[in-house]
N, C-alpha and C positions, 0 to 999 in steps of 0.2 A: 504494500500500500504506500503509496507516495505522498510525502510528507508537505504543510502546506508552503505557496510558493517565501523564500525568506526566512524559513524555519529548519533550523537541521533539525536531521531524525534522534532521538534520545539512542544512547551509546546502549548495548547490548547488556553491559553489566549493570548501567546503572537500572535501564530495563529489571534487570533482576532482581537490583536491592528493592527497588520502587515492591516488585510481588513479595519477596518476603518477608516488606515491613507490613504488607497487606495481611499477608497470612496471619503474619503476628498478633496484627493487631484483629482481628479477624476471629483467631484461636483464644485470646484474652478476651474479648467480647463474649463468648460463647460461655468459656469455660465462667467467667465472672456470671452471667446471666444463669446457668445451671447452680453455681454454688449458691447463690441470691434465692432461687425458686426452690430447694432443695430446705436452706434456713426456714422460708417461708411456711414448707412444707411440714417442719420440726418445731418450729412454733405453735400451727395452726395445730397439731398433734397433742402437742402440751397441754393449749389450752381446752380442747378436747376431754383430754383425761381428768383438768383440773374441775371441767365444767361435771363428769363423770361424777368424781367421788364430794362433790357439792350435791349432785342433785339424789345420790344413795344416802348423802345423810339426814338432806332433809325429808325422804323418801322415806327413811327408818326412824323416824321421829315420833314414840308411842302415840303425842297428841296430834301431828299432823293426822295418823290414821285414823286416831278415834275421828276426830271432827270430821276428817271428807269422806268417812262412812258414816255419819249420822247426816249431813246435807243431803248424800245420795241418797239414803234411806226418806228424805223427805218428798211431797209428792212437789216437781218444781223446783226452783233456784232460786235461792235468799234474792232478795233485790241490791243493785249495787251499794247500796250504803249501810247494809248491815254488814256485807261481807267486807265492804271497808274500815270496820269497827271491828271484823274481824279476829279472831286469834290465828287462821290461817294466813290472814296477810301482814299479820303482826311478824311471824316466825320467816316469814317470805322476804321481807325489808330486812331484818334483821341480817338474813343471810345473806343476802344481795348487797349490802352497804357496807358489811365486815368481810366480804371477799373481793368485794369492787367488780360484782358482775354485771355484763348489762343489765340482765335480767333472771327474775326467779319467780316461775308462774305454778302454779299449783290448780289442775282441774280436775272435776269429776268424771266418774266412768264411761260420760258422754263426750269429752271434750270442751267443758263448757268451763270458762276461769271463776277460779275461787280464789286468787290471789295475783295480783299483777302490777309492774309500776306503774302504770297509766290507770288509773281508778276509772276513767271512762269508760276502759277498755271491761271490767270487771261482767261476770253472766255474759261475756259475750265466747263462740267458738274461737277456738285458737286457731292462727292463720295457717299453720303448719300441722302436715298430715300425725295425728297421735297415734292413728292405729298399733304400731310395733309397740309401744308403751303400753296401751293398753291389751293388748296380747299377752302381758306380762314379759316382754323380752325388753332389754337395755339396748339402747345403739344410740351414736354419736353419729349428730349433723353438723352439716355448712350449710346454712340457706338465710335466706333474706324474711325478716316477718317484720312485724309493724313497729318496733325499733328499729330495723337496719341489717345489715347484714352481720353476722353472727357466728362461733364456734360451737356449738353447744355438746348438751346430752340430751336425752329423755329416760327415763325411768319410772315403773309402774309403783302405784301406793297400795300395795295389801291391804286387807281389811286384817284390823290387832285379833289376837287370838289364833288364828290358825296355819296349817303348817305349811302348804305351800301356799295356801290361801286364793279367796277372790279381789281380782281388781277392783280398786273402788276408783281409783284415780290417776292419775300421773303428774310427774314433777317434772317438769322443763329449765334448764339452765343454760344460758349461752351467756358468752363472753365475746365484746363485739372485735372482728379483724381489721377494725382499724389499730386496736391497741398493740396488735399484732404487727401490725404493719409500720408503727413508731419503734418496739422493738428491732423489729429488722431492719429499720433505718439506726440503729446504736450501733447492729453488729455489723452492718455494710462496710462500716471504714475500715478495718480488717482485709475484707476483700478488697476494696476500692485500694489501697496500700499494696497486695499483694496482686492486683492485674498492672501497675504499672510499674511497680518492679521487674514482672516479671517481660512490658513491654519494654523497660529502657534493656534488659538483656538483649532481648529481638534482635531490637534497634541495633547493639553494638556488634553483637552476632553478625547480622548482614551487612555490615562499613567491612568485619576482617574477612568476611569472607570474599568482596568485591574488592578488595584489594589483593589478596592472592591468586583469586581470577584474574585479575590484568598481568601479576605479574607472568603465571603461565602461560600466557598466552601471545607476551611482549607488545600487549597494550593495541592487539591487533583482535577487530571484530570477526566471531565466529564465520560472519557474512563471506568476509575474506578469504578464512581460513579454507571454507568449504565451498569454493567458486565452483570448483574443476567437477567436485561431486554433483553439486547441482546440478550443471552445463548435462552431467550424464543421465542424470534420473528424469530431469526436464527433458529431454530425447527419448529415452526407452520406456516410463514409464510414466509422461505427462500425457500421454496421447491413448486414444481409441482403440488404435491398429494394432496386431501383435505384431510383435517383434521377433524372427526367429535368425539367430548367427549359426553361421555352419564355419568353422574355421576350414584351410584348408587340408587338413589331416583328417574333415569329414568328424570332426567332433561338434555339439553343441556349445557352443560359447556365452552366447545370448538369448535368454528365453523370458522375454519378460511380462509382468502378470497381465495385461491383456491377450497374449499368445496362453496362457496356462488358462485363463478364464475360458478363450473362445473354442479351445481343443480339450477342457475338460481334464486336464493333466498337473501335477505338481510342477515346479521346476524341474525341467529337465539338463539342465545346465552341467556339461561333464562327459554326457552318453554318447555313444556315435549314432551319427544320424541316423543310418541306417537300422539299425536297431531299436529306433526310438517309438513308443507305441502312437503315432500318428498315423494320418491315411496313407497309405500308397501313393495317391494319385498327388500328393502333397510332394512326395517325397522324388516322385517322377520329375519334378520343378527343375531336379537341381541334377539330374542327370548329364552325362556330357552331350549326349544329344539334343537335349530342348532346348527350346528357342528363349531366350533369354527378356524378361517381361511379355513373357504373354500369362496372360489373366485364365483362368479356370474356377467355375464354380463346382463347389463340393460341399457334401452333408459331413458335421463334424458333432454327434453331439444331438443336442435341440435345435443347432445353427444353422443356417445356410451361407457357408463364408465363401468370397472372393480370395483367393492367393493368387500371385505374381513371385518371384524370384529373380535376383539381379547378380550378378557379379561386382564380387569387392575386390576393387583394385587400389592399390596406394604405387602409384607410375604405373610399372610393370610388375609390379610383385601381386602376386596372387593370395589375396586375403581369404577367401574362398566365398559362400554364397549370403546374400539376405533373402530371407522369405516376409515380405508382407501379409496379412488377415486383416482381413475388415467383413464386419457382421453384417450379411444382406437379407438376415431371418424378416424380420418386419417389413423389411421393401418385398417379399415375395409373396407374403400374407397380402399386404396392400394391392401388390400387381392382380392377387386373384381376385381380389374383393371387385377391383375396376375391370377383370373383363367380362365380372360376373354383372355389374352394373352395365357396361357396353350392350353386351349380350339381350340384357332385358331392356335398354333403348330401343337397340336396334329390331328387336320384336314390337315394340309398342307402336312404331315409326311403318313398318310394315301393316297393324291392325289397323292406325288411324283409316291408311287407304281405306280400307274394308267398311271402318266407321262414316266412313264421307261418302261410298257410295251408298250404303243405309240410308245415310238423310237427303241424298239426292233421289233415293226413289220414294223416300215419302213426300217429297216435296214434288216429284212428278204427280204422286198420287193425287194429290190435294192442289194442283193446278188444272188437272183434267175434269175433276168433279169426285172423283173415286173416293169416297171419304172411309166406306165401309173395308177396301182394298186396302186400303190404308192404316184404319184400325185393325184389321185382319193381319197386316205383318207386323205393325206395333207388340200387336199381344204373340205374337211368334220370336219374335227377337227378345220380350220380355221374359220369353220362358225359357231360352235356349240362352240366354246372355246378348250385350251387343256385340263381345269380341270373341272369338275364338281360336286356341291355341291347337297346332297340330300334336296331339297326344292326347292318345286315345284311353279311355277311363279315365280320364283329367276328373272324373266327378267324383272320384274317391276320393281326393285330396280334399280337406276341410282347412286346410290350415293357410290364411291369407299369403302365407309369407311364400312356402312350398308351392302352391300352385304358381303363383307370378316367376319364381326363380325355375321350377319346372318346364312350364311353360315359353318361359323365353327359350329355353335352352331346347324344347321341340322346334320350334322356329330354326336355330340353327342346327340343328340336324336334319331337317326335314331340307333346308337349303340345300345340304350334300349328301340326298339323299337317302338318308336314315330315316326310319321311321320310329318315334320315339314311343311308348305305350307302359301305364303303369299294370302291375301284375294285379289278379284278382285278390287275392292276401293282405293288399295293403289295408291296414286300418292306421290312423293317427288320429288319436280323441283328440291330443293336447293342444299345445302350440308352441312354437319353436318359440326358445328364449334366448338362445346363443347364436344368430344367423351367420356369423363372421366365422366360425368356426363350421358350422353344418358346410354354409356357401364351400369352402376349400376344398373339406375332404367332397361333399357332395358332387362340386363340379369336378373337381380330375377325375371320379369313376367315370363319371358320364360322358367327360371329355375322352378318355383313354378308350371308352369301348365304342363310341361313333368311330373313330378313330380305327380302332380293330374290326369295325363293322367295313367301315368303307375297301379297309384293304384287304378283306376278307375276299374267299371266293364262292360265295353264298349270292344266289342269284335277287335273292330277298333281304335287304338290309335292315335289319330290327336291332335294339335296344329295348330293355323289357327292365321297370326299376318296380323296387317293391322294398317299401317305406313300414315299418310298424313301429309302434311307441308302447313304451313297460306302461302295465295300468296298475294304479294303487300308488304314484309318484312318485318310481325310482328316476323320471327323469331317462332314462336312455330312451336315444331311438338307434333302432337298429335300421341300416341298408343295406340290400341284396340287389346288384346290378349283373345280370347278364347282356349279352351280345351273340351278335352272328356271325363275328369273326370264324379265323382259325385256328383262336387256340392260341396258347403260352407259346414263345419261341424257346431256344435252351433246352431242348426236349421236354417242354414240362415244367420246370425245376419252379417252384410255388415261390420259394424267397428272390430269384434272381428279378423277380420283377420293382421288387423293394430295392433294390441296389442302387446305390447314384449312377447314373447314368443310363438307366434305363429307361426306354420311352419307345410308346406303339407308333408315334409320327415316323410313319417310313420302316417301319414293320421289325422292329424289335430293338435288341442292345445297343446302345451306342458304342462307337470304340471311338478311345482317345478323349478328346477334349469334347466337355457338355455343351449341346448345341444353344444357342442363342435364344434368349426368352425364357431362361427356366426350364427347356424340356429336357426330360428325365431325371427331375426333383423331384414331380407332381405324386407317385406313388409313394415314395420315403418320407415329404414331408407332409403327407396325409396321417400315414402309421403313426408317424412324430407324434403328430398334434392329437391321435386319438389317443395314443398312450398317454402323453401327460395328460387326458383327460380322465383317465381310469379306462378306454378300452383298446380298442386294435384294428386293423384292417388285415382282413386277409385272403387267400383266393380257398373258394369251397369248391372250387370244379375247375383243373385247368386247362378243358375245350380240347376239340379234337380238331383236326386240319378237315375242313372244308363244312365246319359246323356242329354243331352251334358250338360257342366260343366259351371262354374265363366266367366263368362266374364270383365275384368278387362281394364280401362283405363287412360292411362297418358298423362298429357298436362304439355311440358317440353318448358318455354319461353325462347327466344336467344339462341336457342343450334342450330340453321340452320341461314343460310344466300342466297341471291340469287346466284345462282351459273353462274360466268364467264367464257362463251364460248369462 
């Protein structure tokens, strides 16, 4: 970050001392506010106990029990100025003015005061829950009542004579946490003494320490020290791309972590290349036969990367190879998304015609007088739709999304003469939720078998799809695409068709370098994208030579949901 114009930048150490008078003071803050709350804590504890063994004495006081069991035994509450004349609020002041407590209230076995500082307050309920007190059990509060806020106790009044006895009342004691709080303003200077003691150490601490830093260092900024290192990191591993060095002894030199990110590998720094568990077709880069930067796409992982390799040369000396990686996964998902949207243009653009000769024969209709003609195709086009897609059982499909993406993609098959048609099987109650994901894998099957249909030698070109969705909301839909091709090339072989570089444009494996646009990704990174979903693609039937063709299937998890009527 650059510093503002006129202002040098603060030196590196003092930089430091600046953070660890921060800390210090920081750790003394902290530590001082803990010991402070902790006091507090040990105080308000105190006065607790003090409020405690106050309110068991006055609680065990033979005449407090007789009297606040002879009120209770009355039908009703003395009125406040008898019990202000009191003997229980005589015994109540007393103990409250000789212990200096806020308060010392004495009620009956309803909660109702028979003794209190406030005489007003007197036959009225106590603002604070009595229940535990009068349950006969003892406990210590903190709460706020009509004095202020408070430490107190509560404790249950026996009736005299018996042995565990009936409640007749309760004794309440608190002592207010302001007095509390004057206390721990006596004991603070102690602390307050002992955080900045312990800050002026800090302090001196970080002056010797930032002086033995400079002197190690000969008063020269780390910045300096470490140009050469940065210049390198800022090259190998400020950037995107991976980075792969081939020395020339065919050893790994340089493998830096966006090469180990996009190949899915530790450092491999050390290994012979050869040897190294990357792709082949990576490793072909650097061969003495290939041509020196030319670009190849390959499946490496979840990825779809571009690699290049160059020759390192320093004059004539022969440093040996660089391999470039740059991640093309996202741009290949995108390219399909847009020729899946092309695709459904270019159908929509085709129906409008259709749609315009519609309205020009209703509008012949209704310029000749025909009105009934008229109405007659109206209600025939409202039953059949206005537009129509070539793919036949198109009317199994329920789901908006499926039929429109289906649908285009009959349009272009039906251009190269494919006949597109869904199988009688399909059911789909839901509705797709994931379409960027179905659109991929769904268009390369459909792409790969028009594809296999056309170069097939089947007199009849069909594609036959068949769509179902799990019921009860697992969310999967599964596809099953067959064709009229001829069948797997490779004799067969089910996984060779997953391979990079495999593609039906032009009738089977590619050799050498993957042909331009992506093809022979579309199978691998369909599998790709169904595994990281939880499922798979793969071939159920792989076709005999001259028909019917690959029968291929996908099970695509959480891409549907039940669909809301």
């Amino acid at each position: 970050m650059m510093s503002p114009p006129g202002r040098l930048p603060l030196r590196f150490s003092t930089q430091t001392l600046l953070l660890q008078l921060g800390v210090v003071l920081l750790v003394v803050l902290l530590s001082g506010a803990v010991h402070a709350w902790l006091t507090f804590e040990r105080l308000g504890r105190e006065a607790e106990n003090q409020a405690l063994t106050l309110a068991r004495t006055v609680a065990s006081d033979p005449s407090v029990r007789a009297n606040v069991q002879a009120i209770s035994r009355q039908a009703g509450t003395p009125p406040p100025a008898e019990l202000k004349a009191g003997p229980l609020m005589a015994v109540a002041e007393g103990a409250r003015t000789s212990t200096g407590a806020l308060f010392v209230v004495i009620t009956d076995e309803t909660g109702l005061r028979l003794a209190h500082p406030d005489a007003d307050r007197l036959g009225e309920r106590v603002s604070t829950d009595p229940s535990e007190a009068l349950a006969g059990r003892e406990v210590t509060t903190r709460n706020t009542g009509t004095l202020g806020p408070s430490a107190g106790a509560k404790v249950p009044v026996f009736a005299p004579g018996s042995g565990s006895g009936s409640v007749v009342g309760e004794v309440s004691v608190g002592y207010s946490t302001e007095s509390i709080g004057q206390s721990l303003a006596r004991d603070i200077v102690p602390i307050v003494l002992t955080a900045a003691g312990s800050l002026a150490a800090g302090v001196l601490a970080s002056f010797l320490l930032r002086r033995r830093l400079q002197r190690l260092t000969l008063g020269l900024e780390p910045e300096e020290i470490g140009a050469l290192v940065h210049d390198q990191v800022a090259v190998l591993e400020g950037v995107d791309e991976g980075v792969v060095g081939i020395s020339a002894d065919g050893r790994i030199s340089v493998f830096n972590a966006a090469a180990q990110r996009l190949l899915g590998q530790p450092d491999l720094s050390g290994q012979l290349w050869q040897d190294a568990p990357v792709p082949a077709r990576l490793k072909a880069l650097t061969l003495p036969d290939a041509r020196e930067g030319e670009a190849v796409e390959l499946v490496a992982g979840e990825q779809v990367l571009v690699a290049s390799a160059r020759k390192a040369l320093h004059r004539r000396e022969d440093l040996g190879w660089v391999v470039m990686l740059r991640d093309r996964t996202e741009l290949q998902h995108l390219t399909r998304q847009l020729d899946a949207v092309g695709t459904m243009s270019t159908a929509l653009r085709a129906q409008r015609h259709e749609f315009a000769n519609q309205l020009h024969t209703i509008a012949g209709f209704m310029s000749i007088g025909q009105h009934q003609q008229a109405r007659t195709y109206l209600e025939r086009i409202a039953a059949t739709g206005p537009l129509k897609f070539p793919v036949d059982q198109a009317e199994l499909l329920q789901d908006p999304y499926l039929q429109a993406f289906i649908g285009a993609k009959g349009v272009e098959a039906d251009e190269r003469g494919v006949s597109l048609r869904i199988g009688p099987e399909t059911l789909v109650r839901g509705q797709v939720t994931e379409p960027q994901d179905v659109t991929t894998v769904l268009g390369n099957l459909i792409d790969n078998a028009v594809n296999a249909a056309v170069a097939g030698t089947a007199a009849e070109r069909w594609v036959e799809l068949e769509l179902l969705d799990e019921e009860g909301g697992g969310g999967t839909l599964h596809v099953v695409v067959a064709d009229s091709g001829d069948g797997l090339p490779d004799g067969g072989d089910p996984e060779a068709v997953f391979a990079e570089g495999f593609t039906t444009a032009g009738g089977g494996a590619l050799q050498g370098q993957v042909r331009a646009g992506g093809q022979g990704l579309g199978l691998a990174l369909a599998r790709q994208l169904a595994r990281r979903r939880g499922g798979d693609v793969t071939v159920l039937e792989p076709g005999n030579a001259g028909g019917p063709g690959a029968v291929f299937m996908a099970t695509l998890p959480g891409t549907t949901t039940a669909r809301k009527d």
